[in-house]
KOLTOR-196916 format. One line per field, with one value per residue: residue in one letter; x, y, z negated of N, C-alpha, C in turn. Coordinates in nm, 2 decimals. Example, Ala and Ser with C-alpha at 12.3 -4.5 7.8 and 13.67 -1.06 7.14 Angstrom:
KOLTOR-196916
residu: A / S;
nxx: 1.32 / 1.28;
nyy: -0.57 / -0.22;
nzz: -0.78 / -0.71;
caxx: 1.23 / 1.37;
cayy: -0.45 / -0.11;
cazz: -0.78 / -0.71;
cxx: 1.32 / 1.29;
cyy: -0.33 / 0.00;
czz: -0.78 / -0.79;
end
This chain:
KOLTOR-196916
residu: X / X / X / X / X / X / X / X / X / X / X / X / X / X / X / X / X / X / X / X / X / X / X / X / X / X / X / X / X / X / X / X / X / X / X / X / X / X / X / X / X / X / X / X / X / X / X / X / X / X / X / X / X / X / X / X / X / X / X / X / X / X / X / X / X / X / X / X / X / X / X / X / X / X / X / X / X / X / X / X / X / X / X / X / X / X / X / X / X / X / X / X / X / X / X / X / X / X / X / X / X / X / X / X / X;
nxx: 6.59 / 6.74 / 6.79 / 6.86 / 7.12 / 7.43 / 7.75 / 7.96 / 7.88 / 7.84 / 8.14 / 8.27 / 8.11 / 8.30 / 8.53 / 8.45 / 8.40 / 8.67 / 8.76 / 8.65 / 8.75 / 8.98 / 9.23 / 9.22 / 9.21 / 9.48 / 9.62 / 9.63 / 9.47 / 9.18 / 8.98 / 8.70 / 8.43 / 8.25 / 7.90 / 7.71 / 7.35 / 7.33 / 7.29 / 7.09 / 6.86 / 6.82 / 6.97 / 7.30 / 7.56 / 7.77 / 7.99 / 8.23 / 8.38 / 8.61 / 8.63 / 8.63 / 8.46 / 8.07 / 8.15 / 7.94 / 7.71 / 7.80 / 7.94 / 7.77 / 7.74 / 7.63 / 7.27 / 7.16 / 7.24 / 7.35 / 7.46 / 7.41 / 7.33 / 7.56 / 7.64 / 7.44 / 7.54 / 7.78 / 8.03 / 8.37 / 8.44 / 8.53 / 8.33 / 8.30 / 8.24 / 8.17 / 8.16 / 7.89 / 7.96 / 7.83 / 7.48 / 7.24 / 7.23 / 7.10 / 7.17 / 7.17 / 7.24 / 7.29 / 7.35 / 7.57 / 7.82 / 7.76 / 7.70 / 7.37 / 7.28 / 7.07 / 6.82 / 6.80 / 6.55;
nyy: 7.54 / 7.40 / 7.47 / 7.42 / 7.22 / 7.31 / 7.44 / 7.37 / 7.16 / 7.00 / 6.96 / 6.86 / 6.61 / 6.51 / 6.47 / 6.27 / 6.12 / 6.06 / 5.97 / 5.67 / 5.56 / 5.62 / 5.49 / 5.39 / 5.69 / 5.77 / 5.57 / 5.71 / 5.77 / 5.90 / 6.22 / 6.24 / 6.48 / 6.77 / 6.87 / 7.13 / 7.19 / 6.86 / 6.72 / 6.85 / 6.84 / 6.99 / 6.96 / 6.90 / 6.70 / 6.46 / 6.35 / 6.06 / 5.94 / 5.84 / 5.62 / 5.33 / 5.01 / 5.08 / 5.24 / 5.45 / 5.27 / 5.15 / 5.34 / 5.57 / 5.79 / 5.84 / 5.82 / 5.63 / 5.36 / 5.07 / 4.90 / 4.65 / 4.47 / 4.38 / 4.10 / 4.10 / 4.28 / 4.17 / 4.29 / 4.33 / 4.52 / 4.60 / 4.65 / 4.99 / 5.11 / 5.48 / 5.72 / 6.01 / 6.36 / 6.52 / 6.52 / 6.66 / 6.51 / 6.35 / 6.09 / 5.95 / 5.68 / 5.82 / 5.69 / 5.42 / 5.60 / 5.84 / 6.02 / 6.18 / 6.48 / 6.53 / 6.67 / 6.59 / 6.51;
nzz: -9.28 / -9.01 / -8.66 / -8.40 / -8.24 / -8.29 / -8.08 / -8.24 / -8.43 / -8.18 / -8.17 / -8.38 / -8.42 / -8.19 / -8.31 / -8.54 / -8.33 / -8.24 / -8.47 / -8.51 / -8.26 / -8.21 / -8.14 / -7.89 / -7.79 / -7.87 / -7.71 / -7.51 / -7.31 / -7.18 / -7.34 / -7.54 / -7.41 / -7.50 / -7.39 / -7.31 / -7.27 / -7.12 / -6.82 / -6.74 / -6.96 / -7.21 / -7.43 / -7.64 / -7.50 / -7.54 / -7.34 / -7.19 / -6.96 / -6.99 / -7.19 / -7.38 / -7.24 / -7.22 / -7.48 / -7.58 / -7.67 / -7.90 / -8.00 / -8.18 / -8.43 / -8.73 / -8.76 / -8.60 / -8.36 / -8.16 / -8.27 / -8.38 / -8.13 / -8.07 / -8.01 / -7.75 / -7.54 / -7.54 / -7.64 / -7.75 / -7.89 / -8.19 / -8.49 / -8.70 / -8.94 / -8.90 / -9.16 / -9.14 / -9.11 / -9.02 / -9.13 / -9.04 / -8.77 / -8.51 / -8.33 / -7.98 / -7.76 / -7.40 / -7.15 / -7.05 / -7.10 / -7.21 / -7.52 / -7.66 / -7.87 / -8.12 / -8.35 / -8.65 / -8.77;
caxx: 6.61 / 6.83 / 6.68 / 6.93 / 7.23 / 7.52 / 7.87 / 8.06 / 7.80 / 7.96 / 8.30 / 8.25 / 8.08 / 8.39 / 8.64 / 8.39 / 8.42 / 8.77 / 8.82 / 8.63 / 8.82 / 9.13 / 9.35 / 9.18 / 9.23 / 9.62 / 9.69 / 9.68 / 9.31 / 9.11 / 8.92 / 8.52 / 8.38 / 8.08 / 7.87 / 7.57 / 7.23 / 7.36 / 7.17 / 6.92 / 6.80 / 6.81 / 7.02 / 7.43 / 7.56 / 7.93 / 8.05 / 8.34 / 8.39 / 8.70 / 8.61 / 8.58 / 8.32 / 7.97 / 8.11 / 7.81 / 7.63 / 7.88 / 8.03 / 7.69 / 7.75 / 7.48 / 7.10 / 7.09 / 7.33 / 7.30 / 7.58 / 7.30 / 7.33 / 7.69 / 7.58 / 7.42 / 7.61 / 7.90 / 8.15 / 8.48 / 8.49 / 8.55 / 8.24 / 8.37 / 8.11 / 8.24 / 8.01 / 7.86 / 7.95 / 7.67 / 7.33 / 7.11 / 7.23 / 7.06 / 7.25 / 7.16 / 7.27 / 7.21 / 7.40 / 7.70 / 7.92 / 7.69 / 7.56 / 7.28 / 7.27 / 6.95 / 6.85 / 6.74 / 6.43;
cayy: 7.42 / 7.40 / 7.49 / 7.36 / 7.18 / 7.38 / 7.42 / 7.32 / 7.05 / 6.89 / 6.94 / 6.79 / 6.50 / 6.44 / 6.46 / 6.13 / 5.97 / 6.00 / 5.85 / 5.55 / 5.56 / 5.67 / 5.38 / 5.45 / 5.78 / 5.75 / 5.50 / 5.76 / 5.74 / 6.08 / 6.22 / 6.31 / 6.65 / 6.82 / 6.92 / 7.17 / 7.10 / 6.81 / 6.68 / 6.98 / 6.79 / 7.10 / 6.91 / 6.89 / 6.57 / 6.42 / 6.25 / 6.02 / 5.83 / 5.74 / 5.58 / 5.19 / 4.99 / 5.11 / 5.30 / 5.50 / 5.16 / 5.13 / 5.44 / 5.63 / 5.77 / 5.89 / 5.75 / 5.58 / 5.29 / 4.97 / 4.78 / 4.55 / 4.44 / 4.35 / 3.99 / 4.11 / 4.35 / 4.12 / 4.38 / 4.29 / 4.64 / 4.58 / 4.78 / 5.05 / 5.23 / 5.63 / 5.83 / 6.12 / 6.50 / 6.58 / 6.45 / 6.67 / 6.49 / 6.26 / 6.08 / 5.79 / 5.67 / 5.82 / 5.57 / 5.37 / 5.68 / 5.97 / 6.02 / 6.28 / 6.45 / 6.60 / 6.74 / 6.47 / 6.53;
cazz: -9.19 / -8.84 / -8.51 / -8.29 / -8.28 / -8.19 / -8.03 / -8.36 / -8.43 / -8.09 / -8.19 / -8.51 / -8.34 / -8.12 / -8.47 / -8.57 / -8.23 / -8.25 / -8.57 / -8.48 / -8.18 / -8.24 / -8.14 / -7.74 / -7.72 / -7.87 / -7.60 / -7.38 / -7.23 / -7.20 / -7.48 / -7.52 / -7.39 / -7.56 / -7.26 / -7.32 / -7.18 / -7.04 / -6.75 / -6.75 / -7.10 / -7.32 / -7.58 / -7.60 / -7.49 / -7.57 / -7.26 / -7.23 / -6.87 / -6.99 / -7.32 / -7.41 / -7.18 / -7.30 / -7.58 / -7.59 / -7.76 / -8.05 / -8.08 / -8.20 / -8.54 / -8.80 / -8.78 / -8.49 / -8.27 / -8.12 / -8.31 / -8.39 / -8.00 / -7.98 / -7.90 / -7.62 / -7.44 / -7.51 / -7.66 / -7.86 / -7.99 / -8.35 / -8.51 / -8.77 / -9.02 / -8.97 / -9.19 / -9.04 / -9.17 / -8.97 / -9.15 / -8.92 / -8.62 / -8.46 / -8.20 / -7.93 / -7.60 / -7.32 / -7.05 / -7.15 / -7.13 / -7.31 / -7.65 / -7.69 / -8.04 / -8.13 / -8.49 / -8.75 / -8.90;
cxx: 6.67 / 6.71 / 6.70 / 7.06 / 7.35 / 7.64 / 7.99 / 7.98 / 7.90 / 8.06 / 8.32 / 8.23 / 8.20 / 8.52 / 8.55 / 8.38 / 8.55 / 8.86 / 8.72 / 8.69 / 8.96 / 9.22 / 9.34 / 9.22 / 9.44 / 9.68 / 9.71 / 9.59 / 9.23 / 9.01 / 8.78 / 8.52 / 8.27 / 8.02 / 7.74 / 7.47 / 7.31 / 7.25 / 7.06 / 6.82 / 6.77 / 6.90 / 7.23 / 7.45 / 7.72 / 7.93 / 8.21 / 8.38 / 8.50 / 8.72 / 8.63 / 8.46 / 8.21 / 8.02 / 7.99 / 7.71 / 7.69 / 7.93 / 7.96 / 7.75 / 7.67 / 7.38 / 7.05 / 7.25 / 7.31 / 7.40 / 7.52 / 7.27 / 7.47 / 7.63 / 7.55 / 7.49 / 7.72 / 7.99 / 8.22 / 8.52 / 8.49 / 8.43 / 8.27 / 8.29 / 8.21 / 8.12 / 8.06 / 7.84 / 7.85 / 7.54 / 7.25 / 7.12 / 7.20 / 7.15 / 7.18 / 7.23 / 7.22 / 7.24 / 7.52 / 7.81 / 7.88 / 7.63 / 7.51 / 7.29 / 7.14 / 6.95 / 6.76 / 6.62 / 6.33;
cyy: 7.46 / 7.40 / 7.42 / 7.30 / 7.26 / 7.31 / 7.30 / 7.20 / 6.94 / 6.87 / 6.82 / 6.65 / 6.42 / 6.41 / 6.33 / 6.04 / 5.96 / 5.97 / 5.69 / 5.51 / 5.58 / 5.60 / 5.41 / 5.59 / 5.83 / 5.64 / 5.59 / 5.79 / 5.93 / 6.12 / 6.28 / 6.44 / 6.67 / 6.93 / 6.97 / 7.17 / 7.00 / 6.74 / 6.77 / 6.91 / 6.84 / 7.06 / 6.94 / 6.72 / 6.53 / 6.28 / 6.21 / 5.87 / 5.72 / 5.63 / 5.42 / 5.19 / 5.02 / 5.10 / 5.34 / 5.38 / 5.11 / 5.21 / 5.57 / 5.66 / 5.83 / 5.78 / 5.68 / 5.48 / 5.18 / 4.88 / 4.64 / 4.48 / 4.41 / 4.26 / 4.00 / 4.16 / 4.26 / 4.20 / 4.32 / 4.40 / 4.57 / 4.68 / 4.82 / 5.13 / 5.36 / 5.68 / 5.97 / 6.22 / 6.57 / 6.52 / 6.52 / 6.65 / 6.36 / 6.22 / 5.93 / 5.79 / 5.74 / 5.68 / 5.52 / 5.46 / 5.80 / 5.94 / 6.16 / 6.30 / 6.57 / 6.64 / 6.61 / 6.55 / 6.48;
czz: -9.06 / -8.73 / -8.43 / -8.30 / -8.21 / -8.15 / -8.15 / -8.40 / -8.29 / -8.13 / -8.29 / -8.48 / -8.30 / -8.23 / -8.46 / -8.48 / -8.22 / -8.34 / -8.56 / -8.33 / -8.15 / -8.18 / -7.94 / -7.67 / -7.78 / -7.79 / -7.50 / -7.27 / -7.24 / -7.32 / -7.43 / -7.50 / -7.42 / -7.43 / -7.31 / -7.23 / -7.07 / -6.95 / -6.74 / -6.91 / -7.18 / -7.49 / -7.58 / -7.60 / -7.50 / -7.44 / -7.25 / -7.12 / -6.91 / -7.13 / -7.31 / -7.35 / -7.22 / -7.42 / -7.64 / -7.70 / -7.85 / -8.07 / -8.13 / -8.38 / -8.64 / -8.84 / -8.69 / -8.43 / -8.29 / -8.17 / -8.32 / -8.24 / -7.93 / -7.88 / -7.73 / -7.48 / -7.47 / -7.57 / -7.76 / -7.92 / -8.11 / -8.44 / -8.67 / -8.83 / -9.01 / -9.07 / -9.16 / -9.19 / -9.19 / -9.04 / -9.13 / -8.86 / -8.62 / -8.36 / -8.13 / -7.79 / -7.50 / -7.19 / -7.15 / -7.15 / -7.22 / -7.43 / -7.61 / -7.84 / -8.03 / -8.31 / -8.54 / -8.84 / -9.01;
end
C-alpha cells in the first residue's frame, strides 16, 4: 500500500484537470501548478488562480466534489465526469482555487 502521494501523482492530477478543463486553459488562461506542502499542510496541493470561478468545487476529480452544490454556488460550468487514473487519490477543496489530494483509504 502507498504512503504518500507524490510528485507524479500531482502531475497526473493536473493531465485530469486539464481534460475537464481543457477548453479554459486553450483560451489562453494560465494552467494548474502542483505545489508541495502547500500551505505548511504536509500534503501536495494543485493551485489554479487563474482557473474558472470556484473551480476548485467542480473541478475535483476521484472520490470526492461538490458538483452536487452547483445550485448553490450558482455555477454555469457544465459538470463533466473525468475518471480518475489515480484511485489512491483523494482529493477535496481547499478554497475556490486549491484542491488538496491526500491518499484514499
Amino acid at each position: 500500500m502507498r504512503s504518500t502521494i507524490t510528485e507524479n501523482d500531482a502531475r497526473l492530477y493536473i493531465e485530469l484537470i486539464k481534460i475537464r478543463f481543457g477548453d479554459w486553459i486553450d483560451a489562453g488562461y494560465n494552467a494548474p501548478k502542483a505545489i508541495e506542502n502547500y500551505d505548511g499542510r504536509g500534503h501536495w496541493g494543485i493551485a489554479w488562480e487563474g482557473g474558472p470561478f470556484e473551480w476548485a468545487y467542480y473541478g475535483t476529480i476521484g472520490s470526492f466534489a461538490y458538483e452536487e452544490r452547483e445550485p448553490e454556488f450558482g455555477s454555469r460550468l457544465p459538470i463533466v465526469k473525468v475518471p480518475s487514473k489515480l484511485g489512491h487519490v483523494f482529493s477535496e477543496p481547499a478554497n475556490s482555487c486549491v484542491v488538496m489530494l491526500y491518499l484514499d483509504s
